[in-house]
FITISE-278964 format. One line per 3 residues: number of its first residue (from 0); for each residue x, y negated, z of C-alpha. Coordinates in nm, 4 decimals. Each point is the difference from the previous one (the first is absolute). Example, Ala and Ser with C-alpha at 12.3 -4.5 7.8 and 13.67 -1.06 7.14 Angstrom:
0> 1.2300/0.4500/0.7800 ~ 0.1370/-0.3440/-0.0660 .
***
This chain:
0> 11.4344/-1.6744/6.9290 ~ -0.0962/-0.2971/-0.2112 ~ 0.2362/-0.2000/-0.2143 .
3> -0.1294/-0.2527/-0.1036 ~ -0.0857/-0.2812/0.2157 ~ -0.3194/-0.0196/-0.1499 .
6> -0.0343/0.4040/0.1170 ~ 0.0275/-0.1025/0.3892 ~ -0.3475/-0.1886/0.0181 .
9> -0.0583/-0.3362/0.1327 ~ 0.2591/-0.1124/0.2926 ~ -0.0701/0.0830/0.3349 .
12> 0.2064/-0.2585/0.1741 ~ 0.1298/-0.2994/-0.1589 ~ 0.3444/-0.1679/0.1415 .
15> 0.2095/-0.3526/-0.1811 ~ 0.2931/0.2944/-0.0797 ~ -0.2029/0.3107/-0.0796 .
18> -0.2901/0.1716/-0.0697 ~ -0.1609/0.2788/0.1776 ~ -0.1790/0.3110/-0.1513 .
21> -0.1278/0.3459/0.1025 ~ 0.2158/0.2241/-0.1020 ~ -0.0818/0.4034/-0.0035 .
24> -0.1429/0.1752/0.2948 ~ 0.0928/-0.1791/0.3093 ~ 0.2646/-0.2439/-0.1323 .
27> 0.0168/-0.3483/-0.1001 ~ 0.2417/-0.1941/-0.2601 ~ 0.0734/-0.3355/0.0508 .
30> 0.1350/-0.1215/-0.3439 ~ 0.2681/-0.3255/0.0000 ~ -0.1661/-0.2461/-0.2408 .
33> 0.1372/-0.0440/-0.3146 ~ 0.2541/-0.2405/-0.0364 ~ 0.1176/0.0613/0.3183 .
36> 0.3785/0.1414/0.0838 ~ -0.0248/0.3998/0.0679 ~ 0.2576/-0.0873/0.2997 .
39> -0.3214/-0.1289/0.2132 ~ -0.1279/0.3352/-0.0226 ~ 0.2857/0.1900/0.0659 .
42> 0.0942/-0.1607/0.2882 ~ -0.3396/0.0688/0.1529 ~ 0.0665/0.3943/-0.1122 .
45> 0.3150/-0.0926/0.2278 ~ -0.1417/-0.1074/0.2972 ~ -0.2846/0.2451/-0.0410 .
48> 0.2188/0.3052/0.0349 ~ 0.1601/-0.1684/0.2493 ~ -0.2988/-0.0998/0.2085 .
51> -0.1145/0.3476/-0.0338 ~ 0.3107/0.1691/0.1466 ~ -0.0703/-0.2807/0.2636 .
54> -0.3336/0.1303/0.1022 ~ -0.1194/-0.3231/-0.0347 ~ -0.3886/-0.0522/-0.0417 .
57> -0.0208/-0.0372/-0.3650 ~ -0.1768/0.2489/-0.2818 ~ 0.1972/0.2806/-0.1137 .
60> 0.1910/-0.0929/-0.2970 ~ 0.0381/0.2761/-0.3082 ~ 0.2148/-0.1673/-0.2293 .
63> 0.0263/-0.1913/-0.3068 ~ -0.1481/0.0470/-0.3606 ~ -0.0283/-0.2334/-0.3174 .
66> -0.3240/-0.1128/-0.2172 ~ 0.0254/-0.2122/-0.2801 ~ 0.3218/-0.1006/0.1064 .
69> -0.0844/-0.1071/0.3421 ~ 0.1917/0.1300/0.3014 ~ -0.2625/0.1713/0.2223 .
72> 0.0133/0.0909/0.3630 ~ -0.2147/0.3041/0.0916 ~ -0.1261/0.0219/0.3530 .
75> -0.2770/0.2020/0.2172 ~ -0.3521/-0.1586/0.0033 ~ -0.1190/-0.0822/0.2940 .
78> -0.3612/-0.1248/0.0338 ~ -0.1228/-0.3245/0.1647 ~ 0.0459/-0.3631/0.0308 .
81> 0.2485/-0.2615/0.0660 ~ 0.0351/-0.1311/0.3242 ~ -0.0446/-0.3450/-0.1464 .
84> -0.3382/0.1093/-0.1731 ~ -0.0890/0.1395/0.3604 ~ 0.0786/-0.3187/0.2012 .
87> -0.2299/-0.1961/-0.2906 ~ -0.2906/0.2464/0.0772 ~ 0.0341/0.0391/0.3621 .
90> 0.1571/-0.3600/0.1217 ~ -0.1193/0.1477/0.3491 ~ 0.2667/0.2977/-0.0327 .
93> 0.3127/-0.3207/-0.0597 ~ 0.2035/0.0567/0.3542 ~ 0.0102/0.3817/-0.0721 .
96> 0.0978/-0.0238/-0.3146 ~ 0.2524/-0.2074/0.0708 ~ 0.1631/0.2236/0.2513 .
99> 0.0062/0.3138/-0.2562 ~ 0.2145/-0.2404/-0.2223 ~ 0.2269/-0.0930/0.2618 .
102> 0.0010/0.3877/0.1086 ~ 0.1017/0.0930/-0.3036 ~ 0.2321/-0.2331/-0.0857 .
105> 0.1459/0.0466/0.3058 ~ 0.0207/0.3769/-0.0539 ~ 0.1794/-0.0822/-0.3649 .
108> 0.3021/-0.2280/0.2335 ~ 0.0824/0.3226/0.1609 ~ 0.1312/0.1955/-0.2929 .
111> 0.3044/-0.0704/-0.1787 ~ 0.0195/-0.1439/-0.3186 ~ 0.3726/0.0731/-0.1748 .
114> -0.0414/0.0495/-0.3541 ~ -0.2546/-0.3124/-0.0468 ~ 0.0832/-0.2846/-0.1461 .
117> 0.1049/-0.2893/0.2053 ~ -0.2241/-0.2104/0.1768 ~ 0.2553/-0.3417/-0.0286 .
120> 0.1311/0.0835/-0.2961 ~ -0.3680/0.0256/-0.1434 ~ -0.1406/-0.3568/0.1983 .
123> 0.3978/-0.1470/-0.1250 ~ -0.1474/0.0872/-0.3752 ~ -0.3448/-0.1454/0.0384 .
126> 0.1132/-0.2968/0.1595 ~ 0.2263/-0.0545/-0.2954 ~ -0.3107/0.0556/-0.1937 .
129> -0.1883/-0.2429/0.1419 ~ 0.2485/-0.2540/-0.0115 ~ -0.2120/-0.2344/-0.2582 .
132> -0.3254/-0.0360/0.2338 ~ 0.2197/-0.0340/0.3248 ~ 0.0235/-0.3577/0.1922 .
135> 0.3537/-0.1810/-0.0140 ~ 0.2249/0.2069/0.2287 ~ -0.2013/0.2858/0.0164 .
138> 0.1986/0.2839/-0.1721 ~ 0.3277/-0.1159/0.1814 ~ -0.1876/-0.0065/0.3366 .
141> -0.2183/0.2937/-0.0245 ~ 0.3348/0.2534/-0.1216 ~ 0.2062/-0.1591/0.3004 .
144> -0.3046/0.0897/0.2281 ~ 0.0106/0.3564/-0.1518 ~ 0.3691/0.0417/0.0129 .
147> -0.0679/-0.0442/0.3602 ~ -0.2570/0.2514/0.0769 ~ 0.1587/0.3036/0.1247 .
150> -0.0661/0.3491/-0.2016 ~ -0.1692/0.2989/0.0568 ~ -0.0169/0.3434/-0.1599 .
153> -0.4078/0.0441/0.0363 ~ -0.2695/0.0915/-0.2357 ~ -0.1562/-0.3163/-0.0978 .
156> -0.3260/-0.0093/-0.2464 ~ 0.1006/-0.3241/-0.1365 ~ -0.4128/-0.0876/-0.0447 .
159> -0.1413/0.1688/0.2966 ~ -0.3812/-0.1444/0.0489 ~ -0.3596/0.1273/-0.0367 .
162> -0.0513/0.0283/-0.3396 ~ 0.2845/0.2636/-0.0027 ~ -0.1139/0.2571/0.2431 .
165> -0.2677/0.2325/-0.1040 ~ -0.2396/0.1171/0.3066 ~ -0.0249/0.3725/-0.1298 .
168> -0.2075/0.2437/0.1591 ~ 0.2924/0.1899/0.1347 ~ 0.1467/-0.3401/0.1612 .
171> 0.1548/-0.3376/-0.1050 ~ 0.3147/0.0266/-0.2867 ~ 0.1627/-0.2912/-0.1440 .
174> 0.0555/0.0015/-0.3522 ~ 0.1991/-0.2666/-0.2700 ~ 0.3318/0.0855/0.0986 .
177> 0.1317/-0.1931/-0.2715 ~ 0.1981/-0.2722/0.2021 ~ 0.1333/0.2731/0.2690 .
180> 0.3165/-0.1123/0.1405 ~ 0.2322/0.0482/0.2412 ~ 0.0452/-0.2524/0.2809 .
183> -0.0633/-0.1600/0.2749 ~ -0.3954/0.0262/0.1431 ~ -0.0071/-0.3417/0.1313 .
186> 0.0229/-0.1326/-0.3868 ~ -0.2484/0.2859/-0.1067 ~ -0.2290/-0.1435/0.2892 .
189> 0.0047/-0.3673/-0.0900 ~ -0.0789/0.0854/-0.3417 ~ -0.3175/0.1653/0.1241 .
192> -0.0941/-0.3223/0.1936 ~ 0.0388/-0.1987/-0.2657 ~ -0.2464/0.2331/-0.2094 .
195> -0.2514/0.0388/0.2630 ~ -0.0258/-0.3563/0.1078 ~ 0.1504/-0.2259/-0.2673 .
198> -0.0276/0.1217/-0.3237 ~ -0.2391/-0.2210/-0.2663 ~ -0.3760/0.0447/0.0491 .
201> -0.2330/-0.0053/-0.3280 ~ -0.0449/-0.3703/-0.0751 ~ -0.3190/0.0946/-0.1524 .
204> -0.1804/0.1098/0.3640 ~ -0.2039/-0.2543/0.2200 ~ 0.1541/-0.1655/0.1827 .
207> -0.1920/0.1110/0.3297 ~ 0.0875/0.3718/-0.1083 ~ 0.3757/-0.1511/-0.0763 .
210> -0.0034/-0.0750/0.3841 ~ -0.1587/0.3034/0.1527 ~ 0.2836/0.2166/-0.2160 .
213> 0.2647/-0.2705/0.1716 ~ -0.1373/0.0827/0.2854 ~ 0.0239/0.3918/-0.0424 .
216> 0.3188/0.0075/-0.1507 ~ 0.1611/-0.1814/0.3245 ~ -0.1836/0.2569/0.2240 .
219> 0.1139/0.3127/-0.2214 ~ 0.3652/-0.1376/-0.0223 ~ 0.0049/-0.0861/0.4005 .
222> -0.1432/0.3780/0.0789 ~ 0.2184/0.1705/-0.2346 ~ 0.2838/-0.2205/0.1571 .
225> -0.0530/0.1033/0.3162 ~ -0.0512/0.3752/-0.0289 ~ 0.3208/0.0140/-0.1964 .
228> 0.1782/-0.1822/0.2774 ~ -0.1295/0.2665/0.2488 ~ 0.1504/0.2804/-0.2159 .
231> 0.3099/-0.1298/-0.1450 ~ 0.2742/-0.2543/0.2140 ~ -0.0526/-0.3682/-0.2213 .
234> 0.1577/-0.2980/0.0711 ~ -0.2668/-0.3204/-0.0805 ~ 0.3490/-0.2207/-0.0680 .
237> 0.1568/0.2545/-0.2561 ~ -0.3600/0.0323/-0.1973 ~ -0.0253/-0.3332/-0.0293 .
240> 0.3393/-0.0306/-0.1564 ~ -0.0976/0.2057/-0.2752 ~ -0.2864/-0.2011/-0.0803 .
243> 0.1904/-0.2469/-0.2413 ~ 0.1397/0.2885/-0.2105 ~ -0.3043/0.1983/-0.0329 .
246> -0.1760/-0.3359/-0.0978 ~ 0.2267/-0.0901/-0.2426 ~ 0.0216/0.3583/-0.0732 .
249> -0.4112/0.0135/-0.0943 ~ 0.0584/-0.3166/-0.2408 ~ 0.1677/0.2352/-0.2586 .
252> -0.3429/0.2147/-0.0468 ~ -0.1126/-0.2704/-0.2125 ~ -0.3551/-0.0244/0.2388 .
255> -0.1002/-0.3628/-0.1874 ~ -0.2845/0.0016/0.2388 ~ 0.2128/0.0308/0.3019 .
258> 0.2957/-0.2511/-0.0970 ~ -0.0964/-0.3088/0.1218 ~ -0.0761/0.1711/0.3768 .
261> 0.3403/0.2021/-0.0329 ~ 0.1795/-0.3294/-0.0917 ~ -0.1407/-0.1808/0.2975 .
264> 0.0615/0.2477/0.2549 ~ 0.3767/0.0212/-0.1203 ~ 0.0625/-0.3354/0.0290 .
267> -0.1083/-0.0151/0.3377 ~ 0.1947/0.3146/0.0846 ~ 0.2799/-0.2197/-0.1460 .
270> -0.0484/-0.2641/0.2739 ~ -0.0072/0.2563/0.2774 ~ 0.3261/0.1423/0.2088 .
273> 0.1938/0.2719/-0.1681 .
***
């Protein structure tokens, strides 16, 4: 096997926390950046072997290795694309797509998740985080809210949405398990929403093709919505009340682009009913 980064090629798959390479025959590394704290990639070695014992959709995961340095998490190859590059080239295929991801997230709700970290404790952290960008009253509002919400012992993804499955040729997987938790599914499922139907557009794009994706995104996130709802028990009134937290939640990922639009929409989650 290569050691040298330089040895592994150009990356396959590029990601904010890591970089993906081939790896052998078969097998794929993905490679923290550098820089970054090794404890990001050993918590997704964690839930990996965790999800696996699971039988959760998700590539098979063969351990851990070091290059340069860098923590490296080795797991199978599987061919394809994302389900977010297949919704861009077939718009047509949206509603079904959207179903598979609420299918499979669904699926993931089932199995327990002991032994991953927790879900509040994790949003309680990044709320603290975020505490600089947040309107007046935020933090205190948005950890009272949480307090509130009642726990549950589920595997939750953490950053479940198209770009992170992979439509294989033996079947849909999710992948990125990096944020795995364990919690309650409602809080897992309104941080979906909010990537499928809020999160920041490319300021860049035209502004009729800025509407048409508005106009997708609402469609993909009502679908997926509803097919969850058909598979798993969810409450409207408890997923809206974790919409403040995973708002305010979002603000510590430093999105510049998104701030503004994640500031808004807290403050008027601020002026609705608890």
């Amino acid at each position: 096997m290569p050691s040298t980064v330089a040895g592994l090629g150009d990356p396959i798959g590029l990601g904010r926390t890591a970089e993906v390479f081939a790896y052998g025959d078969g097998e794929v590394v993905k490679l923290i950046r550098p820089g970054l704290p090794d404890r990001l990639g050993e918590s997704e070695a964690e839930a990996a072997a965790l999800v696996a014992r699971a039988a959760v959709a998700a590539p098979a995961f063969m351990g851990t290795t070091r290059i340069e340095g860098r923590l490296g998490l080795i797991y199978e190859r599987l061919g394809g694309a994302s389900m977010l590059d297949r919704m861009s080239g077939r718009p047509w295929e949206i509603d079904r797509l959207a179903r598979r991801l609420a299918e499979l997230h669904a699926a993931m709700h089932d199995a327990p998740g002991s032994g991953l970290p927790d879900q509040k404790t994790n949003l309680r952290w990044a709320i603290d985080r975020a505490a600089a960008h947040l309107p007046d009253g935020a933090r205190g509002t948005a950890l009272a809210r949480l307090d509130a919400l009642p726990a549950r012992d589920a595997i939750c993804h953490g950053d479940m949405h198209p770009g992170n499955v992979l439509i294989s040729p033996t079947g849909a997987v999710v992948i990125d398990w990096m944020t795995a938790c364990c919690g309650n599914p409602a809080g897992d499922v309104a941080r979906t929403v909010l990537l499928l139907r809020d999160s920041g557009v490319p300021s860049h794009m035209p502004a009729a093709e800025r509407t048409l994706v508005a106009l997708l995104r609402k469609r993909l996130s009502s679908v997926y919505l509803q097919r969850y709802r058909r598979l798993r028990a969810l409450d409207l009134r408890e997923l809206a009340a974790w919409r403040l937290p995973i708002l305010a939640a979002r603000l510590a990922e430093e999105i510049e682009a998104e701030r503004p639009a994640l500031q808004a929409m807290i403050r008027r989650e601020l002026r609705s009913a608890p």
